[in-house]
C-alpha positions, 0 to 999 in steps of 0.5 A: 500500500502507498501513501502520501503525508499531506503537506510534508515539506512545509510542515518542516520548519527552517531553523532561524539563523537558515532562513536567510538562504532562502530569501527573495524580493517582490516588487511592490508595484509592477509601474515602477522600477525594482529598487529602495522602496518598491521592493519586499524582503521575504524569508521561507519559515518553512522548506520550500518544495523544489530546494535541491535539498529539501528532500534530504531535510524532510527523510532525516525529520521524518527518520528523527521523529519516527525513531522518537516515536513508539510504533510498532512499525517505526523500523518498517516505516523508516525503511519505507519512506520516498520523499513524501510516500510512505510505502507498506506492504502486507501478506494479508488483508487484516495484516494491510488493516493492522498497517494501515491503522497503525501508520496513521496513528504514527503520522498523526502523532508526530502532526503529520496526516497520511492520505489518498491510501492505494492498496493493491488489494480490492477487500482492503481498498473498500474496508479503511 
C-alpha cells in the first residue's frame, strides 16, 4: 500500500539563523522600477518544495521523529519512506488493516496526516 503525508515539506520548519538562504524580493508595484522602496524582503519559515535539498531535510525529520516515536512499525516505516510516500506492504488483508491503522496513528502523532491510501488489494481498498 502507498501513501502520501499531506503537506510534508512545509510542515518542516527552517531553523532561524537558515532562513536567510532562502530569501527573495517582490516588487511592490509592477509601474515602477525594482529598487529602495518598491521592493519586499521575504524569508521561507518553512522548506520550500523544489530546494535541491529539501528532500534530504524532510527523510532525516521524518527518520528523527519516527525513531522518537513508539510504533510498532517505526523500523518498517523508516525503511519505507520516498520523499513524501510512505510505502507498506502486507501478506494479508487484516495484516494491510493492522498497517494501515497503525501508520496513521504514527503520522498523526508526530502532526503529520497520511492520505489518498492505494492498496493493491480490492477487500482492503473498500474496508479503511
Amino acid at each position: 500500500m502507498t501513501a502520501d503525508i499531506q503537506k510534508a515539506f512545509l510542515q518542516i520548519q527552517l531553523p532561524e539563523d537558515h532562513r536567510d538562504v532562502t530569501r527573495f524580493l517582490w516588487v511592490k508595484d509592477l509601474s515602477e522600477p525594482p529598487q529602495g522602496s518598491n521592493l519586499r524582503y521575504f524569508r521561507f519559515c518553512r522548506v520550500p518544495f523544489g530546494v535541491n535539498a529539501g528532500p534530504a531535510i524532510l527523510n532525516q525529520s521524518l527518520l528523527k521523529h519516527i525513531e522518537e516515536t513508539s510504533s510498532v512499525l517505526g523500523q518498517e516505516l523508516s525503511n519505507s519512506l520516498y520523499v513524501d510516500n510512505v510505502l507498506l506492504e502486507g501478506e494479508t488483508p487484516d495484516e494491510l488493516l493492522a498497517k494501515y491503522e497503525e501508520s496513521k496513528k504514527t503520522f498523526s502523532s508526530i502532526g503529520m496526516n497520511l492520505r489518498d491510501y492505494l492498496f493493491n488489494n480490492v477487500f482492503v481498498q473498500f474496508s479503511h
